[in-house]
One Martini backbone bead per residue (centre of mass of N, CA, C, O) as a GRO file, in nm:
protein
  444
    1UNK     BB    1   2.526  -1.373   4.815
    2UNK     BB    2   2.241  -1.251   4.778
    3UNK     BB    3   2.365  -1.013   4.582
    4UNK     BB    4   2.478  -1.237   4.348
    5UNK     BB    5   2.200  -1.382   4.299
    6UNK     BB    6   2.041  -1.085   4.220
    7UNK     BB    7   2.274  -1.026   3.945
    8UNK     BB    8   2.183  -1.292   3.806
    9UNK     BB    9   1.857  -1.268   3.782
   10UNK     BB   10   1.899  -1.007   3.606
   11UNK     BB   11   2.074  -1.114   3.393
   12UNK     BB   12   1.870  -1.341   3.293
   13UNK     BB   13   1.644  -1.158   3.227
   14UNK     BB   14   1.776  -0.971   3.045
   15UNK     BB   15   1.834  -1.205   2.856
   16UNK     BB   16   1.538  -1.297   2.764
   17UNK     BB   17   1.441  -1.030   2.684
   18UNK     BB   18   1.638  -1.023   2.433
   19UNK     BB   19   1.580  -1.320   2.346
   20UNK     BB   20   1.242  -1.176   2.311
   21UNK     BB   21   1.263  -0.993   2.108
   22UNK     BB   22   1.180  -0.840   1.856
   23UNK     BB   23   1.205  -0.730   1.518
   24UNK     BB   24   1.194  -0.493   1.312
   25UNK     BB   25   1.231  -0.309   1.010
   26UNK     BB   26   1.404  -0.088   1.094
   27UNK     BB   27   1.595  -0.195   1.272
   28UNK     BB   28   1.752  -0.358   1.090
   29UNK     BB   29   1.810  -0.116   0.913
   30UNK     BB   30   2.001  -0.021   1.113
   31UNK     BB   31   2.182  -0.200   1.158
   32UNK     BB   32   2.298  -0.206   0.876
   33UNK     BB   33   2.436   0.086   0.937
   34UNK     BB   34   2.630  -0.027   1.146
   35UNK     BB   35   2.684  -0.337   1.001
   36UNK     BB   36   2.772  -0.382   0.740
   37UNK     BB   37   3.046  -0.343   0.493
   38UNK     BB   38   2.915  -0.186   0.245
   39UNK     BB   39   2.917   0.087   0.431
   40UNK     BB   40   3.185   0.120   0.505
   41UNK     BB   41   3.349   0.144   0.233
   42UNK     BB   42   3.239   0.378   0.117
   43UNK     BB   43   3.320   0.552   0.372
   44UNK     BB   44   3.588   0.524   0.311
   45UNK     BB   45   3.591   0.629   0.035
   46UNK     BB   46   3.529   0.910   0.102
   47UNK     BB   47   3.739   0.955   0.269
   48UNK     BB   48   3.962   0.953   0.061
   49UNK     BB   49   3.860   1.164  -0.123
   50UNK     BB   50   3.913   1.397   0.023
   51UNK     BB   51   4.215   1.343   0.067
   52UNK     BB   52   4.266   1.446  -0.241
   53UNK     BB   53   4.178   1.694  -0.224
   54UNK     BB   54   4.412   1.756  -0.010
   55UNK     BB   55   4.604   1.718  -0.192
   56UNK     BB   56   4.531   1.924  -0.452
   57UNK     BB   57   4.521   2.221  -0.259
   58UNK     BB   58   4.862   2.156  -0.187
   59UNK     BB   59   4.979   2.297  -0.474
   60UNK     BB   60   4.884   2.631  -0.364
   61UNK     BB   61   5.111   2.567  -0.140
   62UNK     BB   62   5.402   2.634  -0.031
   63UNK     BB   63   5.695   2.501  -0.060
   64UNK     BB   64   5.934   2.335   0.166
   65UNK     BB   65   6.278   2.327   0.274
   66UNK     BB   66   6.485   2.159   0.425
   67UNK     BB   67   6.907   2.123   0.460
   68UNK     BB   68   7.159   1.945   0.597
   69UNK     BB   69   7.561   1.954   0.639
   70UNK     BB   70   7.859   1.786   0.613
   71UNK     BB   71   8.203   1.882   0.502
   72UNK     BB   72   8.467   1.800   0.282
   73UNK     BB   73   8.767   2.025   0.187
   74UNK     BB   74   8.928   2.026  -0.118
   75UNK     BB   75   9.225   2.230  -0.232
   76UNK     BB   76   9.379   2.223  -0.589
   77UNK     BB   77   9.673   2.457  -0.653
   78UNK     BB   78   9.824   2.599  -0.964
   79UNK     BB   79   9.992   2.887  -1.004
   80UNK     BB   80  10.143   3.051  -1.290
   81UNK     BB   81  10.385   3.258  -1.298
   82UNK     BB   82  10.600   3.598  -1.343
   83UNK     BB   83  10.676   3.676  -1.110
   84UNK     BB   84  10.827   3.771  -0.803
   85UNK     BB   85  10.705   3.505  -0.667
   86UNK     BB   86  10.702   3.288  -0.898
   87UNK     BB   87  10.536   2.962  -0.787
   88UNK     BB   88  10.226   2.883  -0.705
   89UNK     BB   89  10.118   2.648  -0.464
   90UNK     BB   90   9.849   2.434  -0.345
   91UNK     BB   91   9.711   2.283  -0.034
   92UNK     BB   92   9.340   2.299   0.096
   93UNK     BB   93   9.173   2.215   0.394
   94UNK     BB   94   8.801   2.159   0.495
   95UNK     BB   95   8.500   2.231   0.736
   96UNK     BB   96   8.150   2.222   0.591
   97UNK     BB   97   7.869   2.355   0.734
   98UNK     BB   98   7.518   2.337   0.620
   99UNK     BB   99   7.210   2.551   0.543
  100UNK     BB  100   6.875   2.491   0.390
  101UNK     BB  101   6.604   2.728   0.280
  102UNK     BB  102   6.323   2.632   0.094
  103UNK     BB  103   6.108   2.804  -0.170
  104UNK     BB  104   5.754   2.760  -0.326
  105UNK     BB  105   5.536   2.948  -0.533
  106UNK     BB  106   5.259   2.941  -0.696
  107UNK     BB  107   5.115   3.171  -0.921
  108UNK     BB  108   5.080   3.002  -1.226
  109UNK     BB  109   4.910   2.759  -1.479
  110UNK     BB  110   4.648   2.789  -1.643
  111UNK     BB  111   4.479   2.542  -1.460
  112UNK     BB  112   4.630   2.297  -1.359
  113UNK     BB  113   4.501   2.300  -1.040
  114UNK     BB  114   4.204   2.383  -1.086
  115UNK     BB  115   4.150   2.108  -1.209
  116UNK     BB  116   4.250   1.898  -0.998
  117UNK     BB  117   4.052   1.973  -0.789
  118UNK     BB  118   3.760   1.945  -0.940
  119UNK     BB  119   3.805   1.637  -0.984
  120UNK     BB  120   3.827   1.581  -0.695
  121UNK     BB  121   3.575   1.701  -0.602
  122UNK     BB  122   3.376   1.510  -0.801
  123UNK     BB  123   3.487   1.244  -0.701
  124UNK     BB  124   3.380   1.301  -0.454
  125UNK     BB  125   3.048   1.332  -0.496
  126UNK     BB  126   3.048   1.036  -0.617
  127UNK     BB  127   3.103   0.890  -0.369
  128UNK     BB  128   2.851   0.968  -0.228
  129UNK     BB  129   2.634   0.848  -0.432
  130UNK     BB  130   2.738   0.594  -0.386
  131UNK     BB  131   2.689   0.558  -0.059
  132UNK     BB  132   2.356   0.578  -0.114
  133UNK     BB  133   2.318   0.377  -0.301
  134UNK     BB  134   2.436   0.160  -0.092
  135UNK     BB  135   2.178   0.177   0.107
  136UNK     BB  136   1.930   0.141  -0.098
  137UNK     BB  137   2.004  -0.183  -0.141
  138UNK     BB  138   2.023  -0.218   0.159
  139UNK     BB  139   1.698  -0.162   0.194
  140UNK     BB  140   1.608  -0.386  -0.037
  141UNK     BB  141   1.766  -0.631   0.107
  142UNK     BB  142   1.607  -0.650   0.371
  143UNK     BB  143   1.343  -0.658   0.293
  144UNK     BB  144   1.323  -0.881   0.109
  145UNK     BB  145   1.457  -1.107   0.339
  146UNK     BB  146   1.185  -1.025   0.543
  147UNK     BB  147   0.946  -1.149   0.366
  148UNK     BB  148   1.110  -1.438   0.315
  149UNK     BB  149   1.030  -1.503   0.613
  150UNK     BB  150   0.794  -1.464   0.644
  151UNK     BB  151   0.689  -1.655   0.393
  152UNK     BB  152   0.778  -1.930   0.573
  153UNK     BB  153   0.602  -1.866   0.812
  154UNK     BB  154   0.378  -1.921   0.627
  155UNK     BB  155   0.422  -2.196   0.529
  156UNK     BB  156   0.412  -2.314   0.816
  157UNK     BB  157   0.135  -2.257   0.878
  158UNK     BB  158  -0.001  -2.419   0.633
  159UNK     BB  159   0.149  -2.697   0.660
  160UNK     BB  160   0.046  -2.755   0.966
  161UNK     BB  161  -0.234  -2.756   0.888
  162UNK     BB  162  -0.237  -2.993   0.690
  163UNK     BB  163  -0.111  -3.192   0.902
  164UNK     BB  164  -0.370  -3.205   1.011
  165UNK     BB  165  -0.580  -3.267   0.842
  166UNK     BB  166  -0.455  -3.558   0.750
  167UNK     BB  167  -0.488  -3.668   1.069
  168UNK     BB  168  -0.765  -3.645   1.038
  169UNK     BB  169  -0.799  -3.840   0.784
  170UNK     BB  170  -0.682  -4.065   0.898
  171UNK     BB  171  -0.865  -4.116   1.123
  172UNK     BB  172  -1.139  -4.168   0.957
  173UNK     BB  173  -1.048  -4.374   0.758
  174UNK     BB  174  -1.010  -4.584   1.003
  175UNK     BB  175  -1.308  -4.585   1.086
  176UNK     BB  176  -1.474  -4.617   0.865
  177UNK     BB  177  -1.291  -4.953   0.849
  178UNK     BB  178  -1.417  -5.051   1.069
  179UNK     BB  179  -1.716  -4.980   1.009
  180UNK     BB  180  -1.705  -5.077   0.675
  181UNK     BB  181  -1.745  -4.804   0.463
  182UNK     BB  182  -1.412  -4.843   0.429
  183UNK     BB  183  -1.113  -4.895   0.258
  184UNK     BB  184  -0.785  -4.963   0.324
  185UNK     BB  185  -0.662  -4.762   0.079
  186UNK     BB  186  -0.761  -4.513   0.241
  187UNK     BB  187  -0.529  -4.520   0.448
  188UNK     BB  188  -0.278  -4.514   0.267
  189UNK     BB  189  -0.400  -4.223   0.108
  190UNK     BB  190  -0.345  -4.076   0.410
  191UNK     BB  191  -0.055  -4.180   0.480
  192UNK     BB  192   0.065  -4.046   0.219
  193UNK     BB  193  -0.053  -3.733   0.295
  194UNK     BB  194   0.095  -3.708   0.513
  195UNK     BB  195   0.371  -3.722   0.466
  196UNK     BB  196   0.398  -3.497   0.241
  197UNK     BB  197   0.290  -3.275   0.482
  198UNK     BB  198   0.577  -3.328   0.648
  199UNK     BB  199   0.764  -3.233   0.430
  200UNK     BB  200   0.647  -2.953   0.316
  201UNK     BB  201   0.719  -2.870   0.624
  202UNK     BB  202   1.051  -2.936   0.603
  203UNK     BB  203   1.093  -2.720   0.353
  204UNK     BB  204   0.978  -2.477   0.509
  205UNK     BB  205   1.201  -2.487   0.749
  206UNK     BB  206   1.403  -2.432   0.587
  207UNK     BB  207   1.399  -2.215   0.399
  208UNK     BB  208   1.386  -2.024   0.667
  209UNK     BB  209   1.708  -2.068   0.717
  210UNK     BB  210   1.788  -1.950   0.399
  211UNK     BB  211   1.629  -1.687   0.455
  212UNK     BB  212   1.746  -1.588   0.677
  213UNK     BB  213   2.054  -1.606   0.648
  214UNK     BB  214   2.022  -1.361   0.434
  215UNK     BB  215   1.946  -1.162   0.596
  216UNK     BB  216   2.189  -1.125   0.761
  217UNK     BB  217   2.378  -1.068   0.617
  218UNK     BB  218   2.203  -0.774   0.506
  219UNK     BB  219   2.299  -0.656   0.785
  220UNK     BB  220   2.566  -0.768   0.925
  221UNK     BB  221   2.415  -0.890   1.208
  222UNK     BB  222   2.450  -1.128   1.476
  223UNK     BB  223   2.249  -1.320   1.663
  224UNK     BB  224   2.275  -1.449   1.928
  225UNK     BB  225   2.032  -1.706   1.829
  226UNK     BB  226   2.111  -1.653   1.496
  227UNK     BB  227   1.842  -1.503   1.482
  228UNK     BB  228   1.551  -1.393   1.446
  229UNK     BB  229   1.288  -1.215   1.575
  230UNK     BB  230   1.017  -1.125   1.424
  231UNK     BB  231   0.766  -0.820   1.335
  232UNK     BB  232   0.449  -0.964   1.241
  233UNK     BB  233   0.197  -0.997   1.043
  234UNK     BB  234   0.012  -1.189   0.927
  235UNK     BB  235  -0.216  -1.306   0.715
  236UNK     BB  236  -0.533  -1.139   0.616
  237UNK     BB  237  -0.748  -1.356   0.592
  238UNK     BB  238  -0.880  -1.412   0.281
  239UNK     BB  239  -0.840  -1.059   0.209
  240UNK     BB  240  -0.505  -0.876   0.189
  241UNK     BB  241  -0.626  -0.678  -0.066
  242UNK     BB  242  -0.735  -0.397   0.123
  243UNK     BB  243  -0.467  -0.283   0.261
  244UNK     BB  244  -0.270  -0.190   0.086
  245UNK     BB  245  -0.056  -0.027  -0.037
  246UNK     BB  246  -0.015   0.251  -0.323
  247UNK     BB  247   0.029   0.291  -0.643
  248UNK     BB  248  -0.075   0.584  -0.845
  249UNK     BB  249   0.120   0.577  -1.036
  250UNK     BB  250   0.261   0.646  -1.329
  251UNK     BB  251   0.479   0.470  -1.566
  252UNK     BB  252   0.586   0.774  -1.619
  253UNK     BB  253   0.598   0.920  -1.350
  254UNK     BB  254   0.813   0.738  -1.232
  255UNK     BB  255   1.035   0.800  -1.446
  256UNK     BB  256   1.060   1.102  -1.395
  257UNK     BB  257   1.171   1.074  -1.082
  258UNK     BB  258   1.391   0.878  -1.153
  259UNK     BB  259   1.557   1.103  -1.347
  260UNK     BB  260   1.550   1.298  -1.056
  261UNK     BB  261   1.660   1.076  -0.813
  262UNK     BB  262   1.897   0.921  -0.931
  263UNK     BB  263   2.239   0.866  -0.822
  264UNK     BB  264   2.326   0.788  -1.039
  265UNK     BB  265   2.333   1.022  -1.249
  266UNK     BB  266   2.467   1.211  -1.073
  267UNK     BB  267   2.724   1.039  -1.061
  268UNK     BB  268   2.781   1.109  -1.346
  269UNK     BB  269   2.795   1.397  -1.379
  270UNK     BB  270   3.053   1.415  -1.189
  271UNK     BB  271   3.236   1.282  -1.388
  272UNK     BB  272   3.223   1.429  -1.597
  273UNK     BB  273   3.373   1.702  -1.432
  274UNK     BB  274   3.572   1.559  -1.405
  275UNK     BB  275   3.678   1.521  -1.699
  276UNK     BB  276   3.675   1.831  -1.741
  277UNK     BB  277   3.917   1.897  -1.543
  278UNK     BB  278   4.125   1.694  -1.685
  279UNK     BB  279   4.128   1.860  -1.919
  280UNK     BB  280   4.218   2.143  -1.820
  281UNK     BB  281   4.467   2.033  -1.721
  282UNK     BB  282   4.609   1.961  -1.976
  283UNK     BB  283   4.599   2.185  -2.135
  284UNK     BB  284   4.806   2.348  -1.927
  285UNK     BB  285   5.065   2.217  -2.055
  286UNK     BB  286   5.117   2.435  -2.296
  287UNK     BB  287   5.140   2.593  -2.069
  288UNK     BB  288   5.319   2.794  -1.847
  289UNK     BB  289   5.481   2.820  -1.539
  290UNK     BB  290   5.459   3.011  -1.210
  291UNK     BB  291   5.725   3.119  -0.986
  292UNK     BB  292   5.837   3.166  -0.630
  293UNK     BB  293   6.140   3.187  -0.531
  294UNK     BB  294   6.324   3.073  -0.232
  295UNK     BB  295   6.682   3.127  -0.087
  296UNK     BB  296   6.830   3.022   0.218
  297UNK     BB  297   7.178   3.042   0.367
  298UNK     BB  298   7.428   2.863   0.540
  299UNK     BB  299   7.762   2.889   0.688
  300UNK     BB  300   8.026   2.714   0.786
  301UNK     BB  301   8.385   2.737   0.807
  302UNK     BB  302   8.661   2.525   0.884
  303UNK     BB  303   8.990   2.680   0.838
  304UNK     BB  304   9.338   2.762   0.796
  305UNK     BB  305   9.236   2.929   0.510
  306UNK     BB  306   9.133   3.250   0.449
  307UNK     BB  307   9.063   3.254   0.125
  308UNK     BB  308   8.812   3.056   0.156
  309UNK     BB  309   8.587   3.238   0.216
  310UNK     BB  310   8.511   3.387  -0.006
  311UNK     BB  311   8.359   3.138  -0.100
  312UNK     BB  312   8.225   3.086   0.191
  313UNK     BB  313   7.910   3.199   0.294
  314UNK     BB  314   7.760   3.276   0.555
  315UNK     BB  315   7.538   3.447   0.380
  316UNK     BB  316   7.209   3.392   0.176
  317UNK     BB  317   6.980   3.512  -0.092
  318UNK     BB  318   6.698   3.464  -0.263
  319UNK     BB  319   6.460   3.575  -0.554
  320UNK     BB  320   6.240   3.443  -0.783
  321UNK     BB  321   6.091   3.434  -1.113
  322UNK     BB  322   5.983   3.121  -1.263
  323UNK     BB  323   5.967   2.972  -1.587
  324UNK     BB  324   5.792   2.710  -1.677
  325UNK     BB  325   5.855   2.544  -2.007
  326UNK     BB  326   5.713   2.306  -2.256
  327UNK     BB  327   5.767   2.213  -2.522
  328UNK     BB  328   5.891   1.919  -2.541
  329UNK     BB  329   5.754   1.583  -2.508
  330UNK     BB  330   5.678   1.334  -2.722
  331UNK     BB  331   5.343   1.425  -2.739
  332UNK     BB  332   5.221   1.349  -2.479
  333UNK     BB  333   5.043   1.551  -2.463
  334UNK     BB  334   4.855   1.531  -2.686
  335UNK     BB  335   4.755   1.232  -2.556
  336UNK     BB  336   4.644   1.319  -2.286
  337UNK     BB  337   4.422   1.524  -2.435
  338UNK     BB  338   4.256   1.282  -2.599
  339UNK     BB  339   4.218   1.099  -2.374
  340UNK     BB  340   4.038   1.306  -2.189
  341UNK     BB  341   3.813   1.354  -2.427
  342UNK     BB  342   3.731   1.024  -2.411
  343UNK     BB  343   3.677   1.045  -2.106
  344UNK     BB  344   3.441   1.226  -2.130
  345UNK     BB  345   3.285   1.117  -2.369
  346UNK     BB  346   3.255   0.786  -2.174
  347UNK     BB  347   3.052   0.942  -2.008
  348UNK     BB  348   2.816   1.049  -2.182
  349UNK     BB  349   2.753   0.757  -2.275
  350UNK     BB  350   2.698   0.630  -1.970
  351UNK     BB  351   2.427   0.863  -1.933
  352UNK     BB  352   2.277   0.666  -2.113
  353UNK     BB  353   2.323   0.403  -2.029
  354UNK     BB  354   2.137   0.469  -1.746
  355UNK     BB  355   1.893   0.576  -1.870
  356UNK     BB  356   1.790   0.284  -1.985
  357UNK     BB  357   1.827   0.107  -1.712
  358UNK     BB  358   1.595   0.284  -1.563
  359UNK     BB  359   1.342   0.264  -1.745
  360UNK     BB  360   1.361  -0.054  -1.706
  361UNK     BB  361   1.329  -0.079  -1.369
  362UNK     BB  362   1.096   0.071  -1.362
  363UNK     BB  363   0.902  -0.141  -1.542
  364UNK     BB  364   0.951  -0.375  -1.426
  365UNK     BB  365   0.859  -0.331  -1.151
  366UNK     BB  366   0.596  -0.217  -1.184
  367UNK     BB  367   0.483  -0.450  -1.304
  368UNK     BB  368   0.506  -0.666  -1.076
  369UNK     BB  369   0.311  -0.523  -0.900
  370UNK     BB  370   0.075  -0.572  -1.091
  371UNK     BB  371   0.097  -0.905  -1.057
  372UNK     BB  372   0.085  -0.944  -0.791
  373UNK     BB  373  -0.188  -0.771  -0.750
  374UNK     BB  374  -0.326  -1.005  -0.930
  375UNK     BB  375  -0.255  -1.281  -0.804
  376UNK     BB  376  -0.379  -1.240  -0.566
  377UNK     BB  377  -0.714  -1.158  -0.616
  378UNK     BB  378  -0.708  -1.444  -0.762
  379UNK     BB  379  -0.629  -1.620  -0.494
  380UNK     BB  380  -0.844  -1.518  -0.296
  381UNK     BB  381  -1.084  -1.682  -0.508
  382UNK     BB  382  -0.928  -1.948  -0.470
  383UNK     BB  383  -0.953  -2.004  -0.196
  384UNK     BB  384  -1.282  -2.007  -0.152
  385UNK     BB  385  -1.293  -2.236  -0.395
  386UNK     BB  386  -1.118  -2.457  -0.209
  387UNK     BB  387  -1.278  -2.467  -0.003
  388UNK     BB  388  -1.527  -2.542  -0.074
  389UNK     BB  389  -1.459  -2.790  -0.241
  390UNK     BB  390  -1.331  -2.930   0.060
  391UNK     BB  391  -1.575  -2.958   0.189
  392UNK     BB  392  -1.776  -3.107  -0.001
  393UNK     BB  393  -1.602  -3.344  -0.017
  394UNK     BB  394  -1.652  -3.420   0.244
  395UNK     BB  395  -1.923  -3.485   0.246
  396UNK     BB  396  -1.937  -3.680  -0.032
  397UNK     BB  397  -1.719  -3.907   0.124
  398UNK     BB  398  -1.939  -3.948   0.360
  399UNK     BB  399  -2.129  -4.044   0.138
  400UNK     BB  400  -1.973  -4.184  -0.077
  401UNK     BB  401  -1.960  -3.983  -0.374
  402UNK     BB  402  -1.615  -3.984  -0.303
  403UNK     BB  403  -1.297  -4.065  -0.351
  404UNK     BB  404  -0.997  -4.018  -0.171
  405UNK     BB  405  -0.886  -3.844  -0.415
  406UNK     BB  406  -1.094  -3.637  -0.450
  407UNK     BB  407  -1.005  -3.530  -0.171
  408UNK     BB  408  -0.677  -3.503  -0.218
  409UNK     BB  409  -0.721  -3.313  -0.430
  410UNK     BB  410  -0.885  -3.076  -0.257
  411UNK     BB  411  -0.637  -3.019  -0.055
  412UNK     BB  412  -0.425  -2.938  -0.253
  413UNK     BB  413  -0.552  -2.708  -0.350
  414UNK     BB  414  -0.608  -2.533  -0.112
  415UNK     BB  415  -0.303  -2.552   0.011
  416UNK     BB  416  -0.205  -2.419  -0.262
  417UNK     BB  417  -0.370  -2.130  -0.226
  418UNK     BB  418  -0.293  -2.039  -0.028
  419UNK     BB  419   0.018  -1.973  -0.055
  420UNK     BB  420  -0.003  -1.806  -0.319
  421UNK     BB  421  -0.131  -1.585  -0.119
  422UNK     BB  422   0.084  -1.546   0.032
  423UNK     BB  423   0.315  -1.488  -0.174
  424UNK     BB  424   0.182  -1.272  -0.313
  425UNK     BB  425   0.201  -1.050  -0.059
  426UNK     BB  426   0.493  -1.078  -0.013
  427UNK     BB  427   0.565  -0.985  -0.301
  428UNK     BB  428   0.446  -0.702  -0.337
  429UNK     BB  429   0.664  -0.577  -0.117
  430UNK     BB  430   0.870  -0.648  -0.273
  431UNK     BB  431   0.801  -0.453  -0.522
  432UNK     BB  432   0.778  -0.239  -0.392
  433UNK     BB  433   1.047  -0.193  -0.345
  434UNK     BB  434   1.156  -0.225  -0.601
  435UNK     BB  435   1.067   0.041  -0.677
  436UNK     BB  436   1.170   0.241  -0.520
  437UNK     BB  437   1.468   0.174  -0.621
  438UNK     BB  438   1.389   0.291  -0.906
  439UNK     BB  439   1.335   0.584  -0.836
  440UNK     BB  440   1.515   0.657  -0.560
  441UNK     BB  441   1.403   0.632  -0.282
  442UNK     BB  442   1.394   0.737   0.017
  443UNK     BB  443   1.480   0.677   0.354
  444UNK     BB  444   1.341   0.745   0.666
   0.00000   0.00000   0.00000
């Protein structure tokens, strides 16, 4: 009992560290590797473009039947003659039993097997190109609602603060009406403000619970209790705009990263070389096919008429080089290559619109970093500005020189101040990481 006791505490207390234990931005991310479901189906894109590759290796090695049956055979003979045995005629029948074993093996065919196979090549290679692109996509999914879940947390604690001061505003106006000092309208207008600063708090705690839902969702697995406890520091106030990492390159210098590391490109490349071997391979339908045939026969024949064997051999054997040539085929080779044509030229096309795609993508992120960091500086200046302006006017009010409208707009400024500073320290990590995807870094 003692020991079922002591196994049963080890439990519980395993339990309590686990479901205490705080989760980083990187464990997200590997679990993210581990339980995504779109880079799981990658992983099988991937593993499936392989196994067409080996259909296509297939069709350079030799093919192989073999075959047996089992015959009943009747022969009906009636031959005329003038000899001296008059007329001659009969039925004679047997079973036969039969084994047959054929081999082909391609000898040549003018590029058509080796052009299926380099392109079954390069779509596996695109394939995996697609896994990396579906990685790094998933990379800057989980940061994304990683912050976004901070930034709620942010504003949770901005909001809490608020409905404090709020509370304290609220007890202040109600002393001040004792004393005669304020009247009684200055309560109802402390009411309103507890009560705003308690919605914008439940307001605040639910976004935070559909910034959670995004974020479980982008990594692929739920946690035993329903929500993540992330580990992040606070947002560094006054100024957190001090120590932020910092991209010095320039937006031509990130534009040029970005179109020798972008795992689109090389993925069209690999298509444009897919197509070109597809094409190759319909080019050689112009042209014969050589094999090499070979075919053993096996037969055992039970009949009362010994005249019948003659016809059925006991083993036979064949060998021979044969030329398989299409002459004619209602031009359809003719049009599988100009479509083939069609689609090297629409991959060619294809790979000049993502290279566009690419340099709008790295602009749009470049621009937002520098927003975002433009905003923060902005904010932090903003911040120190409406708390000072909420200091004085709390003086001013105390001293009556104020009325609590002046009080209460000079709260919602300095609370609008904060928050506006927390969301864009947020908004600067997503727009990095924005970066990084646009211009294809890898995740290390």
């Amino acid at each position: 009992m003692k020991i079922k006791s002591i196994i049963a505490a080890g439990f519980f207390a395993c339990s309590f560290l686990f479901s205490a234990e705080t989760v980083s931005l990187d464990k997200l991310i590997r679990l993210s590797f581990e339980h995504s479901p779109e880079i799981d189906i990658s992983r099988l894109n991937t593993a499936a473009a392989l196994e067409r590759i080996n259909q296509a290796e297939g069709e350079r090695l030799p093919l192989v039947n073999a075959s047996g049956g089992l015959h009943s055979i009747m022969n009906k003979n009636e031959i005329d003659t003038h000899s001296v045995f008059g007329r001659v005629g009969g039925t004679t029948d047997g079973r036969l039993a039969t084994a047959v074993l054929s081999a082909s093996q391609l000898v040549y065919d003018f590029g058509r097997t080796d052009g299926r196979v380099d392109a079954r090549s390069q779509e596996y290679a695109a394939f995996e190109k697609e896994m990396k692109i579906i990685i790094q996509k998933k990379v800057f999914s989980v940061k994304k609602y990683y912050f976004e879940v901070l930034k709620s947390d942010s504003n949770i604690r901005i909001q809490k603060e608020n409905v404090k001061i709020s509370k304290e505003q609220l007890e202040r106006a109600k002393r001040y009406f004792t004393a005669g000092l304020k009247t009684k309208v200055d309560i109802s207008n402390a009411q309103v403000l507890l009560l705003d600063a308690k919605q914008s708090l439940k307001r605040a705690q639910y976004n935070k619970k559909l910034s959670m839902a995004k974020l479980i969702e982008a990594v692929g697995y739920v946690p035993k209790k329903g929500e993540y406890r992330l580990s992040a520091k606070k947002v560094p106030m006054p100024t957190p705009s001090k120590n932020l990492p910092r991209k010095k390159a320039t937006l031509e210098n990130l534009e040029d990263y970005a179109l020798l590391h972008r795992y689109e490109l090389q993925q069209q490349d690999n298509l444009i070389n897919s197509a070109g071997a597809l094409l190759q391979s319909q080019e050689a339908n112009y042209y014969p096919t050589f094999t090499l045939d070979a075919q053993a026969l096996a037969q055992s024949l039970h009949t009362d008429e010994p005249t019948m064997e003659a016809f059925y051999p006991e083993r036979s054997f064949q060998l021979g080089l044969n030329l398989r040539w299409n002459l004619f085929e209602g031009f359809k080779t003719d049009s599988r290559v100009e479509e083939a044509k069609i689609n090297k030229l629409k991959a060619l096309s294809s790979k000049e619109i993502i290279k566009l795609q690419i340099r709008r993508q790295v602009s749009d992120a470049y621009f937002l970093l520098r927003q975002a960091n433009d905003i923060m500086e902005l904010a932090e200046g903003l911040v120190k500005a409406s708390h000072l302006k909420f200091n004085q006017t709390k003086r001013r009010y105390k001293s009556d020189l104020a009325d609590y409208i002046e009080l209460q707009d000079a709260q919602k400024d300095y609370v609008n101040a904060k928050t506006s500073l927390a969301n864009a320290y947020y908004d600067y990590y997503i727009a990095l990481a924005l970066v990084d995807l646009a211009i294809g870094k890898e995740y290390i």
